[in-house]
C-alpha distance (Angstrom), angle and dihedral (degrees) to the residues before:
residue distance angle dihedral
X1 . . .
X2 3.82 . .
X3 3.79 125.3 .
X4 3.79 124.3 -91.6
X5 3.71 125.8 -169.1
X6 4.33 112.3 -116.0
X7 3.68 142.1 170.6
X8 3.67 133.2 -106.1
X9 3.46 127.6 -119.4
X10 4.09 103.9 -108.9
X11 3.46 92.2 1.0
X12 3.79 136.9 105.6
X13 4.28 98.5 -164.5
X14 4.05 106.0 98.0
X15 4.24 110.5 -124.7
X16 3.74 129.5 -155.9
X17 3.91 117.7 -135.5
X18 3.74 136.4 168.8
X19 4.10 135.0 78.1
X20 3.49 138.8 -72.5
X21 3.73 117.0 -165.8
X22 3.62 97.2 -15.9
X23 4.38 88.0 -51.6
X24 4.04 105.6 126.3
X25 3.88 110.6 -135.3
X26 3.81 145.8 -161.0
X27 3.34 126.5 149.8
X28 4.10 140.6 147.0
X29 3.39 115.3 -101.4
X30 3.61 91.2 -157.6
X31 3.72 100.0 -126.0
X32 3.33 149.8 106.8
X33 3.53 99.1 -157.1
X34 3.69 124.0 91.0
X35 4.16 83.7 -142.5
X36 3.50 98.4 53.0
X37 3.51 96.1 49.7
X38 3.48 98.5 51.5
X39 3.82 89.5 53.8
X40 3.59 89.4 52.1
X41 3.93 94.0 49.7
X42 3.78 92.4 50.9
X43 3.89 87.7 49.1
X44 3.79 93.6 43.8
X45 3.88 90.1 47.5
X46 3.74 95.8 50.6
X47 4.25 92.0 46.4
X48 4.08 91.2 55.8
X49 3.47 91.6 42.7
X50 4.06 96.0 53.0
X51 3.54 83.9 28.5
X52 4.12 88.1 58.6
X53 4.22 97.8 42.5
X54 3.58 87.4 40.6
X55 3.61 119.2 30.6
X56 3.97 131.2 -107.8
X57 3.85 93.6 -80.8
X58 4.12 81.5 74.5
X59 3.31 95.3 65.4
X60 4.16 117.1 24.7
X61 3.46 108.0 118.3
X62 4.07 123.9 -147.5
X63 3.73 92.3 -114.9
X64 4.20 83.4 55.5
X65 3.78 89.5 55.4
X66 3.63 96.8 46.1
X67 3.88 98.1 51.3
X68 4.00 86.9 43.9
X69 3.67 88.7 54.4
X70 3.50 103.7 39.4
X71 4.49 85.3 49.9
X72 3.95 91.9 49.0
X73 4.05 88.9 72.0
X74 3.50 145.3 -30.6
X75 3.60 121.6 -61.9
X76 3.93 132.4 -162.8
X77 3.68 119.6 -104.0
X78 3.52 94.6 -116.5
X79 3.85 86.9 53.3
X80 3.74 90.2 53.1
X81 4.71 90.7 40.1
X82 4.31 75.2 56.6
X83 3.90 96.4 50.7
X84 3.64 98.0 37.6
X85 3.77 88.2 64.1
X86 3.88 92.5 35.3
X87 4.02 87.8 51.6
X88 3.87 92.6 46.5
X89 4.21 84.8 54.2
X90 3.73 99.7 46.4
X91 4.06 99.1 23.0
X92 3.88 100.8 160.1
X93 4.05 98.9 -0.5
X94 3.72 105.8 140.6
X95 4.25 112.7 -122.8
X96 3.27 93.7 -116.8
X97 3.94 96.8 56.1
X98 3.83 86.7 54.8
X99 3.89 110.8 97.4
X100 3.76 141.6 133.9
X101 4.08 101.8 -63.6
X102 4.53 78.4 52.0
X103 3.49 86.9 55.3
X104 3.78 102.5 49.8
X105 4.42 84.6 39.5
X106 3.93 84.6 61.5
X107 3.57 100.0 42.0
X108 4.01 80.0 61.0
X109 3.62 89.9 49.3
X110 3.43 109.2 43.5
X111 3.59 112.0 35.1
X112 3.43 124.5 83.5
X113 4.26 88.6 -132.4
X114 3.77 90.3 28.2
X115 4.11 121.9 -173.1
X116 4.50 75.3 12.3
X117 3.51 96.0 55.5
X118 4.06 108.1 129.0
X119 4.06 99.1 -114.6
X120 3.82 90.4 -118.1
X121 3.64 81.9 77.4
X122 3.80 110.4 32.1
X123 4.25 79.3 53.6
X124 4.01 89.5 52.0
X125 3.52 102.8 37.7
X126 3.50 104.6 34.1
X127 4.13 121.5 -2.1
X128 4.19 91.7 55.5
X129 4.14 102.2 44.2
X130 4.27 86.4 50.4
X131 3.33 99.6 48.4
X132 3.86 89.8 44.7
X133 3.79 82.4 53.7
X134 3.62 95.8 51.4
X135 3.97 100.0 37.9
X136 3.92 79.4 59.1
X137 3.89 90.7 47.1
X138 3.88 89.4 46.8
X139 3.96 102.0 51.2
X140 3.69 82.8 53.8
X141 3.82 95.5 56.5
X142 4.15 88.3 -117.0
X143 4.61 94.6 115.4
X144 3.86 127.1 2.2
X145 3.68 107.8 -103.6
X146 3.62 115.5 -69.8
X147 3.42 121.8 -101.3
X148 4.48 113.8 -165.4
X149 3.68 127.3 168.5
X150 3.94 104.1 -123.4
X151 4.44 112.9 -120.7
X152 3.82 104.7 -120.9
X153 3.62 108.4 -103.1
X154 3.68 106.5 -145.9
X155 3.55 117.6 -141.9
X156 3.78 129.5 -117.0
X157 3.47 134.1 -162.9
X158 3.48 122.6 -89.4
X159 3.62 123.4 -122.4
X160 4.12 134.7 -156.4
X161 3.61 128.9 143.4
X162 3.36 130.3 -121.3
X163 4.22 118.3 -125.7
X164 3.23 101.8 -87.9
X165 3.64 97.2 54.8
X166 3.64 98.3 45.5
X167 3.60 79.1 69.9
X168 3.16 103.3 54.1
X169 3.68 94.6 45.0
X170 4.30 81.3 55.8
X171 3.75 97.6 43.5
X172 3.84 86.1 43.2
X173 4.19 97.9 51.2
X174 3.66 127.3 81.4
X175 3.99 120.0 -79.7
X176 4.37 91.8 -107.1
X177 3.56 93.3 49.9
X178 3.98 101.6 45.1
X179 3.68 88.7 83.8
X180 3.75 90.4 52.3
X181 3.62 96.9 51.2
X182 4.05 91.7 46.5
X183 3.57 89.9 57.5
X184 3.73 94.3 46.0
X185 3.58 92.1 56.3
X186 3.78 100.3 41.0
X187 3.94 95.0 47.5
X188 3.80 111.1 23.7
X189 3.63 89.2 -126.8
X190 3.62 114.6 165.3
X191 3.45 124.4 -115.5
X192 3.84 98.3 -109.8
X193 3.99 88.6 40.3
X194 3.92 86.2 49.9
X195 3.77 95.4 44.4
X196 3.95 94.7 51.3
X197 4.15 95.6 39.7
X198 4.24 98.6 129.3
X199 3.89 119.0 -159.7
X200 3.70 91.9 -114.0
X201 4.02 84.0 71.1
X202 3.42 95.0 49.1
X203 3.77 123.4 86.5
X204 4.08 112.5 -178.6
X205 3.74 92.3 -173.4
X206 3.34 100.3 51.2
X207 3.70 90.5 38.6
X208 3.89 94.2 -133.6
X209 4.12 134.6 116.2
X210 3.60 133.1 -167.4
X211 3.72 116.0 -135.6
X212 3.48 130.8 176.8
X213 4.53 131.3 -127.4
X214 3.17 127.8 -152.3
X215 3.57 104.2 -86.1
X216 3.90 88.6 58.2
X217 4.11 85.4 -105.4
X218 4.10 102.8 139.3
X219 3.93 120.1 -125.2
X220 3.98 121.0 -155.3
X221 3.42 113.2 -151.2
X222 4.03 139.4 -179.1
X223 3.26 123.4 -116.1
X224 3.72 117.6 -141.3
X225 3.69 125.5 -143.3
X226 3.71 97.1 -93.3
X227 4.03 94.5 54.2
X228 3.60 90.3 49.3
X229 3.68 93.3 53.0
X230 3.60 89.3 51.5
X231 3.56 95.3 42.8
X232 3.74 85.5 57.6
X233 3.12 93.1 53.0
X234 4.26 95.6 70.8
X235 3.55 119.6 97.4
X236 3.16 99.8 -142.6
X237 4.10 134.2 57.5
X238 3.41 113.5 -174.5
X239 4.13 125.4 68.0
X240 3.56 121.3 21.3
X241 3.55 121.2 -12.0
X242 3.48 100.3 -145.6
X243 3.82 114.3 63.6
X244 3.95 135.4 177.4
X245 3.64 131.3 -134.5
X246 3.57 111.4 -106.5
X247 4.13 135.7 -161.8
X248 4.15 99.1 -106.7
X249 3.61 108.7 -124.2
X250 4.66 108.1 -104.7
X251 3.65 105.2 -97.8
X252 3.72 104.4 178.0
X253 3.50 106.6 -52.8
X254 3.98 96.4 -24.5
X255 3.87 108.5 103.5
X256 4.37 123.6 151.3
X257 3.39 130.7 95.9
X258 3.90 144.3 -49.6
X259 4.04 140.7 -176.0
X260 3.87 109.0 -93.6
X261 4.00 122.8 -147.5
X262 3.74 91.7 -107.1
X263 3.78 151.6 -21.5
X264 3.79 122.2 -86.5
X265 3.76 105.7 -80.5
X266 3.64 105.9 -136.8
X267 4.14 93.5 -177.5
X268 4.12 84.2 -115.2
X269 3.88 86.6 -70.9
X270 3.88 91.0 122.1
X271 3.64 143.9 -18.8
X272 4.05 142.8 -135.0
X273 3.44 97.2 116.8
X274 4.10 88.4 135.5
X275 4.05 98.2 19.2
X276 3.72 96.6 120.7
X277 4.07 97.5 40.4
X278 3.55 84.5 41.9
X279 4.19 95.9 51.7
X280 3.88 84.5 47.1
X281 3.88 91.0 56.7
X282 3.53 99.9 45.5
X283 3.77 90.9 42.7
X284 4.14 92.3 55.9
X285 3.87 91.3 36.2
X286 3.82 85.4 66.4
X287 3.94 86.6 -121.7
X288 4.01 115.2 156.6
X289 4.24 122.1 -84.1
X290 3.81 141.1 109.1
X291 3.42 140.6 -121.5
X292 3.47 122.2 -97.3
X293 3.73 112.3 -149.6
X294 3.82 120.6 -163.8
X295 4.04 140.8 150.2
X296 3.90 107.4 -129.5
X297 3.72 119.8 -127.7
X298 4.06 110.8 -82.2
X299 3.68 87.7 16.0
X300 3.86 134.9 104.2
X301 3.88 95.7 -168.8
X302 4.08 119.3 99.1
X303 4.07 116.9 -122.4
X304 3.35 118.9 -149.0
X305 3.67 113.0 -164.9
X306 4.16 129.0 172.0
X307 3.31 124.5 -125.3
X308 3.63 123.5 -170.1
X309 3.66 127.4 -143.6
X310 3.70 93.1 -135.4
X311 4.03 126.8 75.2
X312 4.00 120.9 -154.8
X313 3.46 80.9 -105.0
X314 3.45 98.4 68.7
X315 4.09 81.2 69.5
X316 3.84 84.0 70.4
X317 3.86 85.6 55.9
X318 3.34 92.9 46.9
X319 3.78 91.2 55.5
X320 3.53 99.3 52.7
X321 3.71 93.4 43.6
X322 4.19 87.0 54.9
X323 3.92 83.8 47.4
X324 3.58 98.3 62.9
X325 3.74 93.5 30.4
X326 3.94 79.0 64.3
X327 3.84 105.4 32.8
X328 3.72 110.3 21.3
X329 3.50 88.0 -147.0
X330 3.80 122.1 116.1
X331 3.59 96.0 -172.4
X332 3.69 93.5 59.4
X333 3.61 82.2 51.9
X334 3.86 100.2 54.4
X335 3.69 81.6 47.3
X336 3.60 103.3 52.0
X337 3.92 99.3 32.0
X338 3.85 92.2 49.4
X339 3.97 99.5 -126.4
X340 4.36 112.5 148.6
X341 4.67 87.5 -128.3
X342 2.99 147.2 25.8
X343 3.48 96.0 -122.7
X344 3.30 85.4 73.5
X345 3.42 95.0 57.4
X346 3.98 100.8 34.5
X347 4.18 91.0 86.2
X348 4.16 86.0 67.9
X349 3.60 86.2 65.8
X350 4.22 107.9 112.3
X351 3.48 93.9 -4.3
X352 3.58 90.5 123.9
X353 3.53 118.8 43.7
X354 3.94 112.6 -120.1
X355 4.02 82.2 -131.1
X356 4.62 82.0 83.3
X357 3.69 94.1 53.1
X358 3.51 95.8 109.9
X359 3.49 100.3 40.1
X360 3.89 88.5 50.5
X361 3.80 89.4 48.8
X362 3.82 87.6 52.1
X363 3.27 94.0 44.4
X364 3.82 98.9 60.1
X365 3.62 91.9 42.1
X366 3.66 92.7 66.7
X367 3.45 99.9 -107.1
X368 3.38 109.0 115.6
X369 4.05 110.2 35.8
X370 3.86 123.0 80.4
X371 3.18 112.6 176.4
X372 3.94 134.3 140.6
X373 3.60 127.3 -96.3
X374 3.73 142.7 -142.4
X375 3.64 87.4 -118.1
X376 4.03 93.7 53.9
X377 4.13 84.7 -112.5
X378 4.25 112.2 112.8
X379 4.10 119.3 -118.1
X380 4.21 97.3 -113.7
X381 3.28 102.1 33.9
């Protein structure tokens, strides 16, 4: 018995219903339109059929895979940013159709760089969310296991600074984001972790926080001195810690600038929350960068713009090369910075020559960095 398309009582939606190889069926088509449905009944008809001689794995589409993995537990929104664009690429591709030449076709398609992109990214954006996709697929008998060539990920220097540079860089930065940059350097906090820290997860006295990874795992952390004094130094102690400067809104004649509630949450899809505060500090700290020099579009006036060689996340470096410089112990690293190995962690090891020990001990006791506050106290004191 083949499929035909019929009505529902009290309904206006169209339904298919009927048998394909012994396999009862009835189903919306999810139209209207007597056309529509009768595409989607031949289409449906010929997918249970192969799907019958052949097995499911003929048949399950990408967009199948992706809805069943995104239903079988929660997922982080920049897993879900990834598979959006991955879905909108593939759409209906069956698993098994999806290989090493589709992999390369939606690096071209999806990133911004394409075939160029460094492999950092074409592994983050693209390589890791399929194969997480078709692992899924594969335990449940849908693809055979997927099987990618990794992009070469070239590797970069890393950066850190040694004490007397970190304050600089504080001394240097504007009063709201001194705190930040403290606590960045005396916890290894990432930036998102940082940025999201509430007062409820903070305890001063106790000289502990609660922040929160990526995979929504939570991370205790001490505070040292330093961060507590800085810490301390906020006026305010409920919300999020962290706050931007914002543009005050004209009233009358008064115009300048105020604290906001909270920096623009991105849902860990990006960053530059802090880029141009942070440009300005490294640029007066005397810290390495260049000038980039452009004319904007529609103007005939040159731009010059700095650009330092170091990221805020070089502070996370910088705290896990003053760990080891301290502890010599790289599993109390992985522990206290939060990373899943210690092969992650095994590069810090000798960064920083024992020869700064004291001066990083000093450093996160408070002793050795004066610089203002956005309460009007000073960090050290």
């Amino acid at each position: 018995m083949s499929l035909k398309v019929v009505t529902r009582k009290g309904g206006a939606a169209l339904y298919i219903r009927g048998s394909v190889r012994g396999q009862s069926v009835f189903e919306s088509t999810g139209t209207t339109d007597a056309e529509q449905a009768e595409a989607y009944r031949a289409k449906r008809e010929a997918e249970l059929w192969t799907q019958s001689v052949y097995g499911k794995r003929a048949v399950v589409t990408f967009a199948h895979a992706v809805t069943a993995y995104l239903e079988a537990e929660d997922r982080t929104e920049t897993t879900r940013t990834h598979l959006h664009k991955l879905l909108l690429h593939f759409g209906t591709t069956r698993l098994d159709h999806i290989g090493q030449q589709e992999l390369d076709d939606a690096y071209k398609a999806i990133l911004t760089k394409g075939a160029h992109a460094s492999g950092a990214t074409k592994i983050r954006a693209v390589l890791t969310p399929l194969r997480a996709v078709l692992e899924f697929a594969a335990i449940r008998g849908w693809c055979s296991k997927p099987a990618f060539a990794r992009p070469k990920v070239r590797q970069v220097r890393m950066q850190f600074l040694r004490p007397a540079e970190a304050t600089a860089l504080v001394e240097a930065a504007a009063p709201h984001i001194q705190p930040l940059l403290v606590f960045l350097i005396g916890t290894g906090a990432r930036m998102s972790e940082a940025l999201e820290l509430d007062w409820k997860d903070v305890d001063l006295r106790g000289m502990r926080a609660v922040v929160w990874q990526k995979q929504d795992d939570e991370r205790h952390i001490d505070l040292p001195p330093i961060v507590v004094q800085a810490l301390e130094s906020l006026e305010w102690r409920t919300g999020r810690v962290f706050r931007p400067l914002r543009s005050r809104k004209p009233r009358g004649a008064l115009r300048g600038k105020e604290i906001g509630e909270a920096y623009h949450d991105t849902g860990r899809t990006g960053g530059g929350q802090i880029k141009t505060a942070w440009a300005t500090a490294c640029r007066k700290a005397g810290l390495p960068g260049h000038d980039r020099i452009w004319v904007p579009k529609g103007s005939n006036r040159q731009k010059v713009q700095f650009v330092p060689d170091l990221t805020p996340h070089c502070l996370r470096h910088t705290f896990a090369s003053w760990h080891y410089c301290i502890h010599r112990d790289l599993l109390k690293l992985k522990e206290d910075g939060g990373w899943h190995t210690i092969t992650m962690v095994a590069r810090y090891a000798k960064k920083m020559p024992e020869t700064y020990r004291a001066d990083v001990l000093m450093w996160l006791a408070g002793d050795k960095l004066h610089a203002p506050s956005t309460g009007g106290a000073r960090l050290g004191m």
